[in-house]
C-alpha positions in Angstrom: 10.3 -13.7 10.9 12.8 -16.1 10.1 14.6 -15.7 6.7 16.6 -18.0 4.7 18.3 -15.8 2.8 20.0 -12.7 3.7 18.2 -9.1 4.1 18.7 -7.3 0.4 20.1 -3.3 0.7 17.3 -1.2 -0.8 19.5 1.3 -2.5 21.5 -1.6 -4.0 19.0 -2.6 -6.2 16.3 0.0 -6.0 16.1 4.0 -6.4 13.7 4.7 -3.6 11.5 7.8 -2.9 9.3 9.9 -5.2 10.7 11.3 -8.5 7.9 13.7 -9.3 8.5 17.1 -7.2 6.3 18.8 -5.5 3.9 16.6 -5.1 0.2 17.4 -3.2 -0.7 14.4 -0.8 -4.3 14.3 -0.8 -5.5 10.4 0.4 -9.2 10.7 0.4 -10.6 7.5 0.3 -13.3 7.4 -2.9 -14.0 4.2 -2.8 -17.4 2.6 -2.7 -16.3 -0.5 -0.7 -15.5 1.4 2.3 -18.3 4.1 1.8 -20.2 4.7 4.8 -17.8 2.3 7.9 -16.2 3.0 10.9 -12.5 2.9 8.2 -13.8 5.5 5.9 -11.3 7.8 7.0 -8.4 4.9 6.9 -6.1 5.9 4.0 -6.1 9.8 4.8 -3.4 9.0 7.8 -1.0 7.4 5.5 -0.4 9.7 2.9 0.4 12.0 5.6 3.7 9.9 6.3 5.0 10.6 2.9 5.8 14.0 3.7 8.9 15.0 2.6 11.3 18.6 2.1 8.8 19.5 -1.0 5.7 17.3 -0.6 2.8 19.2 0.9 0.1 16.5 3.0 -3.7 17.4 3.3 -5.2 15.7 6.1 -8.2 16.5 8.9 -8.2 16.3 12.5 -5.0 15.1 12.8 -3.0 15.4 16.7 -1.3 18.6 16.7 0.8 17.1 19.1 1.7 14.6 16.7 1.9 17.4 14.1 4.8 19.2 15.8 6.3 15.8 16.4 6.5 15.4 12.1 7.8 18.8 12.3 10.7 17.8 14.6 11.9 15.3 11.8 11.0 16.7 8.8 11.1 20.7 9.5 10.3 21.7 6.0 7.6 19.5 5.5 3.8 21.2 4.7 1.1 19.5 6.3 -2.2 21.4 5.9 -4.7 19.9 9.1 -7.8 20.7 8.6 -10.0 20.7 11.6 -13.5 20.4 12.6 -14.7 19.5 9.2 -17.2 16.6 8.6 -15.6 13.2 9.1 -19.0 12.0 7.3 -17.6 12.8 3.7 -14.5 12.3 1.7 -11.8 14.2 2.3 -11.7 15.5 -0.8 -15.5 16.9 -1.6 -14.6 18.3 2.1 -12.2 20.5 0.9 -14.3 21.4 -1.8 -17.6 22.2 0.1 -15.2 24.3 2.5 -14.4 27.5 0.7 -11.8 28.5 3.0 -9.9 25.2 3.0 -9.6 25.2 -0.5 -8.5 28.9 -0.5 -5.9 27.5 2.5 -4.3 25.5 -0.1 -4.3 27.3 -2.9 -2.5 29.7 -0.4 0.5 26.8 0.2 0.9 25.2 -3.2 2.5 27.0 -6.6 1.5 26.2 -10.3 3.8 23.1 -10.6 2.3 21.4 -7.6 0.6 17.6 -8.8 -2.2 16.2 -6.8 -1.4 12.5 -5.5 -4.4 11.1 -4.6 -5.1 7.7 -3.1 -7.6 7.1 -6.3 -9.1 8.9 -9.3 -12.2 9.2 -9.5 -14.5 12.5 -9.9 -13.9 13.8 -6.6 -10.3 13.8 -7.5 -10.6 15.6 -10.7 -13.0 18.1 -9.5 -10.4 18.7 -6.5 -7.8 19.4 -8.8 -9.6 21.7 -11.4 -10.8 23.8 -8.0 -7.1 24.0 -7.6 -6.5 24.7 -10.6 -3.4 21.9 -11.3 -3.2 18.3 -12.5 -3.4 15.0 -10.8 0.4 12.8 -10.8 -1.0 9.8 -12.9 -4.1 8.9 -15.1 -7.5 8.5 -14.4 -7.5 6.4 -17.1 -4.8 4.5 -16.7 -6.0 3.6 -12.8 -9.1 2.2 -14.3 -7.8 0.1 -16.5 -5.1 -1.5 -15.5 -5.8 -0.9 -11.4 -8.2 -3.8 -11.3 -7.5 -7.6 -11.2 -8.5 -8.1 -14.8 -6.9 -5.4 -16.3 -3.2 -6.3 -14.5 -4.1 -9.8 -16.2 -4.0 -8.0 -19.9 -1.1 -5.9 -19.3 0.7 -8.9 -17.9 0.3 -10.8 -21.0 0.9 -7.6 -23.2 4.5 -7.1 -21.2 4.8 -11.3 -21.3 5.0 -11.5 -17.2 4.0 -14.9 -15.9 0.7 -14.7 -13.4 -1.0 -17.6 -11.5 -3.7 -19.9 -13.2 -6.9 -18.5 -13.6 -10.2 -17.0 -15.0 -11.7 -13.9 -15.1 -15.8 -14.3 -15.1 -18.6 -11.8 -15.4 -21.3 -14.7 -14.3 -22.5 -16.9 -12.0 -22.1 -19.8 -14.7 -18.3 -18.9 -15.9 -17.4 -18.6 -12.0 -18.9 -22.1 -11.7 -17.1 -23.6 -14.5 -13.5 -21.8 -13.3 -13.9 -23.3 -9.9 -14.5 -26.8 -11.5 -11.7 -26.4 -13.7 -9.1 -25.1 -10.5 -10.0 -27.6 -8.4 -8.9 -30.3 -10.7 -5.0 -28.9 -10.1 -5.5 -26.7 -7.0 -5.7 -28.1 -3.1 -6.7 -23.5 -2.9 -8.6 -20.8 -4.9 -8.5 -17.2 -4.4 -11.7 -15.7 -5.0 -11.2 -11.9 -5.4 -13.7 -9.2 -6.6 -12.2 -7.2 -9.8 -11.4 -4.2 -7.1 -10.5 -5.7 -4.3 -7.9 -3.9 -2.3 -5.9 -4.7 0.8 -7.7 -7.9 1.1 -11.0 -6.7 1.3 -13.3 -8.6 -1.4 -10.5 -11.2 -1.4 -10.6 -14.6 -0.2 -8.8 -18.1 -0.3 -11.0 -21.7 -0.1 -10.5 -25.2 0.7 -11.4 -26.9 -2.8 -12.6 -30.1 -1.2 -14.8 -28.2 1.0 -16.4 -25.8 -2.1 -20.2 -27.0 -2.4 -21.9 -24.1 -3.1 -20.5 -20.8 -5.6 -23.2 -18.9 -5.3 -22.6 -18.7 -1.4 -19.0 -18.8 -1.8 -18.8 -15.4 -3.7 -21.8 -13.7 -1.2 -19.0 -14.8 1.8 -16.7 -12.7 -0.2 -18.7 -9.7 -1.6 -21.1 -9.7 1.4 -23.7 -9.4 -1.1 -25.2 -11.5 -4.0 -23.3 -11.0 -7.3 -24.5 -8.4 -10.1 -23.7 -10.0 -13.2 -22.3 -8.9 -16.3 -21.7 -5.5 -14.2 -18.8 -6.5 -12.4 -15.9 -8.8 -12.5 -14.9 -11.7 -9.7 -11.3 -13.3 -10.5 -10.7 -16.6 -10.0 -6.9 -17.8 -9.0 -5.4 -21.8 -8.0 -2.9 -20.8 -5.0 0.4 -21.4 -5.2 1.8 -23.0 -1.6 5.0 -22.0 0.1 5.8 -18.4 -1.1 6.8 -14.8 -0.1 4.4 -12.0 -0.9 6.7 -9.0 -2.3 4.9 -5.4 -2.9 6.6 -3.0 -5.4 7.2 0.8 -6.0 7.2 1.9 -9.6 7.6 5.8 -10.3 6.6 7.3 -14.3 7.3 11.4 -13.7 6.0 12.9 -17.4 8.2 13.2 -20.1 11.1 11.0 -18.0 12.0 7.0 -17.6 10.6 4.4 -15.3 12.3 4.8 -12.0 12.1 1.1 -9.6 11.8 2.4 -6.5 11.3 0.0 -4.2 10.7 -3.7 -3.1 9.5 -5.4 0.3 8.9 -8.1 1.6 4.8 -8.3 2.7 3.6 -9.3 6.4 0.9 -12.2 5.9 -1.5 -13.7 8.2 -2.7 -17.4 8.6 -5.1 -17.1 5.6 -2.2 -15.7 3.0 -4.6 -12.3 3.1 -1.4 -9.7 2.8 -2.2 -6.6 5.2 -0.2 -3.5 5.3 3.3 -3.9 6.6 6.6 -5.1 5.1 10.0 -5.8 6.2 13.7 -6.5 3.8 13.4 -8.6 0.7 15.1 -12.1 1.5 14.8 -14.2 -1.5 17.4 -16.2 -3.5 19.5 -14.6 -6.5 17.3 -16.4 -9.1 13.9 -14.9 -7.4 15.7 -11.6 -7.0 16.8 -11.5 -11.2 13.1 -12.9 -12.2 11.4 -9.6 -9.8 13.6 -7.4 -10.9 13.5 -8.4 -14.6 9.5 -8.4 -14.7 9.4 -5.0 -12.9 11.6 -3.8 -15.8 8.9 -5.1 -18.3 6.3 -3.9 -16.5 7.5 -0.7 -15.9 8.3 0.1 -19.8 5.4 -1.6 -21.0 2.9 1.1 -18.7 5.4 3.6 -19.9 4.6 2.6 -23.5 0.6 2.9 -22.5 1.2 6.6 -21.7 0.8 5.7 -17.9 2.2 8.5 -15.4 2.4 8.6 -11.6 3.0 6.4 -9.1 2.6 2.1 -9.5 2.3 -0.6 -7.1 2.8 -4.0 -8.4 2.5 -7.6 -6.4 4.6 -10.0 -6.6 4.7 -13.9 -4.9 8.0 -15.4 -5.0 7.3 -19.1 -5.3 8.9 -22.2 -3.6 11.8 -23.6 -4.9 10.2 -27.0 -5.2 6.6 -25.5 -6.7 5.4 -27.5 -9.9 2.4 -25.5 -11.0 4.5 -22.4 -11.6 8.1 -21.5 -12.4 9.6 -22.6 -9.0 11.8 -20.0 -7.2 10.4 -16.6 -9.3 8.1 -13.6 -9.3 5.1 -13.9 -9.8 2.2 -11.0 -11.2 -0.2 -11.2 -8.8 -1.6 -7.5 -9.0 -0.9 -4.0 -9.7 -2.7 -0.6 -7.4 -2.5 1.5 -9.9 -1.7 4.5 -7.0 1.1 4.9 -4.5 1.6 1.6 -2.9 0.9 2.3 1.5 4.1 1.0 2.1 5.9 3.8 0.0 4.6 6.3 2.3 6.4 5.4 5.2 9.5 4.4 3.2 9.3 8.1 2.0 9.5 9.1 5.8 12.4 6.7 6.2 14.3 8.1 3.8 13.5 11.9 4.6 14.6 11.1 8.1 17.8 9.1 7.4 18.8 9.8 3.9 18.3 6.0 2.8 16.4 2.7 4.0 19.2 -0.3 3.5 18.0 -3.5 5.0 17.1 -2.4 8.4 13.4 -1.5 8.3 10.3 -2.5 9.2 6.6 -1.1 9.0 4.1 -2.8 10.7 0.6 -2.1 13.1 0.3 -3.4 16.3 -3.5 -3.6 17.9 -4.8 -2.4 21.1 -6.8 -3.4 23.5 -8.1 0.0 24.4 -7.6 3.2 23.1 -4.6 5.2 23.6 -3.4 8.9 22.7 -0.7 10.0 20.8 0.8 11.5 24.1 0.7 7.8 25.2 2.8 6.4 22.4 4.9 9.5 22.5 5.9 8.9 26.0 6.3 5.2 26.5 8.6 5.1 23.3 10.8 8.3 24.9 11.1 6.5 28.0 12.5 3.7 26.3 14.9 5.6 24.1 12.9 4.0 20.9 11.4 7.4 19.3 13.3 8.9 16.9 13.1 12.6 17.3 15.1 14.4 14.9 16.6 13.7 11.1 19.4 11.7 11.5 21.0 9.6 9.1 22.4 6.9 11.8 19.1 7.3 13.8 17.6 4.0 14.9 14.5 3.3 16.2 10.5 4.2 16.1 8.3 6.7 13.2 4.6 6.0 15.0 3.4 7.2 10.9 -0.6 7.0 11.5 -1.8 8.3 14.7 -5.4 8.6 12.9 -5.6 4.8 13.8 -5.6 4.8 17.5 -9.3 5.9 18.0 -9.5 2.0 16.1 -6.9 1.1 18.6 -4.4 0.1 16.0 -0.8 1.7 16.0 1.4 1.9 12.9 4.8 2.1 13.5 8.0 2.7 11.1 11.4 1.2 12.3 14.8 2.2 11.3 18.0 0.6 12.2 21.2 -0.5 10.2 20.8 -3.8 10.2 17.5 -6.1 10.3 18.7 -8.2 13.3 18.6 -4.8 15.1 15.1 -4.0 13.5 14.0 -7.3 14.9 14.8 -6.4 18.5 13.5 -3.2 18.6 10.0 -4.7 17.5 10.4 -6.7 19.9 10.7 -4.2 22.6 7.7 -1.9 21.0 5.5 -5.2 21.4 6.5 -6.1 24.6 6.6 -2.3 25.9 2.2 -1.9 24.4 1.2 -5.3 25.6 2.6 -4.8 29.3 1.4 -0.7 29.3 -1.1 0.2 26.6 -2.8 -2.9 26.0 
C-alpha cells in the first residue's frame, strides 16, 4: 500500500454523498450473470450501507443484531428487513409476490421517495409502478451507455481518451482484434460487453494466445453467441492505478463529482471491490478531474439522471502507448458505484471522509457471526459505535457476506497512516481469532 504521492482530501476536490433526497435503496441483483449461484444475493448487503438521515434501505434477512448496531450510528436511518422470504428470487419480484412487504413499504416511503436500484431492468420498473414512484436514473440511459461498448461512444462523443481497442460481435472480428493488439500489446483484456466487477473479464499473455475460440469460452464459461452479444477487446496498459468515480445527475439540477478512490487490485489487474485515498501526481489529478467534468456534462446533455460510476487508470509516467501520467476511460456502471455506499456511511457517521479511509473485505476461513465481529473489534477498541465526527476506527458494512465467509469492513481515521494501522490490527485480530 505504498504511495508515492500524498493521500488527496476528498472534500477538497470532490462533493461527496448523494444529492437526490429521499432516496429508496433497493439492491436486487437482476442480472443474468449471477442468476441462479451461491452470490445471487451479493449486492443486496451493500446498498444497505448507504443508509443515511433520509435514505430508506430494503434488504432480507439481514442480522437484527447488526440492525440495531446501524441504528446506533445512524439513528434516523430506515431500514425495512424483510424476513423469511425466498432467497431463491430477486429481491425485488420478492417484494412484489409478497403483498404485505410491499404494503410495509408503501407504509414507510412518501410520494417524493426515488427507487435506487442496483440495475434497471423490468423487475425494477415493475417495483416501482407497485409503489407507485419513479426509479433515480434511466432505464435507458443504463442500457446504453452501462456496457463496455456504449462507454466507448460516449467517450468519443465527450472526447475522453480510452485504451486501444475493438469492439466485435464475431468470432472472425475477435480474431482479427487480437491479431492487430498483439502487434503493440505484451496484454489484452478480453471483457464481455456486461461484465461487472471482473466477472466476464479477463487479461492474457499475447505470446501465449493460440486459440480465440477457447480464449473467449475461458472467459464467458460458455461458447460465444454471435451477433447477439458484444466481447471488447483492450491492449493493457502496464504500471498504473485503477481509480473508481462517483458522479451524481438529481433531475432538473447540475452534475455534482462526488467522489474519487483509489481501487484495490489483485495479481491479475482484475479490480475487486475496495478502495483507499487517491495518490496520484497533480498532472493525473487535473487530467481525472477534467475528463469527469466532460463526462459528467456530456450524460447531462443525453438527459441521463441518477447516480454514475466511471473507471479510470491513471497511467505510468513513462507509458508510450497512452498519454503517460493521465486518466484514462476505462468504463462507466451506469448505477451507484459499491464503493459509494459505504462512503455514504462514512460520511453519515463523521460528517466528511478526508484522506483517511479505507474499504476493503477480508476472507475467512470459517464462518463467523456478526456477534463475532462485533465483539472481537469492541475488545480491541476498533468498532465505531456512535456518530462521531472525530471517530476512528471499524463500519463492518455487509454482514450478509459472512455465511461466504467474507467480511467487509469500512475504516475511518484522520489520516491514512492511521487507516493503515488499524487494517493492520483488523487483519491480524481475524487471522489469529476468526480465521
Amino acid at each position: 500500500m505504498n504511495q508515492t504521492n500524498p493521500p488527496l482530501n476528498m472534500e477538497e476536490y470532490f462533493k461527496p454523498g448523494y444529492k437526490s433526497k429521499q432516496l429508496l435503496l433497493v439492491g436486487s441483483q437482476t442480472i443474468d450473470i449471477w442468476d441462479n449461484i451461491v452470490f445471487e444475493q451479493m449486492q443486496e448487503g451493500f446498498f444497505l450501507a448507504g443508509l443515511n438521515n433520509t435514505n430508506i434501505a430494503v434488504v432480507r434477512d439481514i442480522d437484527p443484531n447488526y440492525i440495531s448496531y446501524i441504528h446506533s450510528l445512524i439513528p434516523s436511518g430506515k431500514i425495512i428487513n424483510l424476513s423469511g422470504v425466498t432467497k431463491r428470487a430477486f429481491l425485488s419480484t420478492t417484494i412484489l409476490h409478497n403483498p404485505w412487504a410491499l404494503h410495509l413499504i408503501k407504509q414507510t416511503i412518501d410520494s417524493n421517495v426515488r427507487l435506487l436500484p442496483f440495475a434497471f431492468t423490468k423487475h425494477e420498473e415493475a417495483l416501482a409502478k407497485a409503489l407507485n414512484i419513479n426509479i433515480y436514473g434511466s432505464a435507458k440511459h443504463n442500457n446504453r451507455y452501462g456496457t463496455k461498448s456504449g462507454i466507448r461512444l460516449l467517450a468519443k462523443k465527450a472526447q475522453i481518451p480510452t485504451p486501444t481497442g475493438y469492439v466485435c460481435s464475431t468470432m472472425k472480428q475477435i480474431k482479427e482484434a487480437i491479431k492487430s493488439l498483439t502487434s503493440q500489446f505484451d496484454y489484452i483484456v478480453i471483457k464481455h460487453d456486461v461484465s461487472v466487477n471482473g466477472y466476464l473479464s479477463k487479461k492474457f499473455q499475447t505470446i501465449r494466445i493460440h486459440n480465440a475460440e477457447q480464449l473467449v469460452v475461458s472467459v464467458l464459461n460458455r461458447p460465444f453467441r454471435e451477433y447477439k452479444e458484444k466481447i471488447i477487446i483492450e491492449g493493457w496498459l502496464e504500471n498504473c492505478i485503477s481509480v473508481g468515480t462517483h458522479i451524481e445527475i438529481p433531475p432538473g439540477a447540475n452534475p455534482f463529482i462526488c467522489a474519487a478512490w483509489q481501487q484495490m487490485i489483485d495479481a491479475d489487474g482484475v479490480t475487486y471491490i475496495g478502495a483507499r485515498p487517491l495518490s496520484i501526481s497533480k498532472n493525473a489529478r487535473n487530467s481525472l478531474i477534467r475528463h469527469l467534468k466532460r463526462l459528467a456534462q456530456t450524460l447531462a446533455a443525453q438527459g441521463a439522471t441518477g447516480s454514475f460510476g466511471p473507471d479510470f487508470l491513471i497511467t505510468s509516467p513513462a507509458e508510450t502507448l497512452a498519454d503517460p501520467d493521465s486518466a484514462i476511460l476505462l468504463e462507466l456502471n451506469a448505477r451507484t458505484p459499491f464503493t459509494a455506499l459505504p462512503l455514504e456511511m462514512l460520511l453519515a457517521v463523521r460528517g466528511k471522509i478526508g484522506s483517511g479511509f479505507c474499504t476493503t473485505h477480508i476472507h475467512l476461513k470459517k464462518h463467523a457471526l456478526f456477534s463475532d465481529i462485533y465483539s472481537h473489534l469492541l475488545a480491541n477498541r476498533l468498532l465505531i459505535t456512535a456518530k462521531n465526527p472525530r471517530a476512528e476506527g471499524v463500519i463492518p458494512f455487509h454482514v450478509g457476506m459472512l455465511p461466504w465467509k467474507s467480511l467487509y469492513i469500512a475504516i475511518a481515521a484522520d489520516s491514512w497512516k492511521r487507516t493503515q494501522m488499524i487494517l493492520q490490527k483488523v487483519k491480524t485480530i481475524f487471522e489469529a481469532k476468526v480465521t
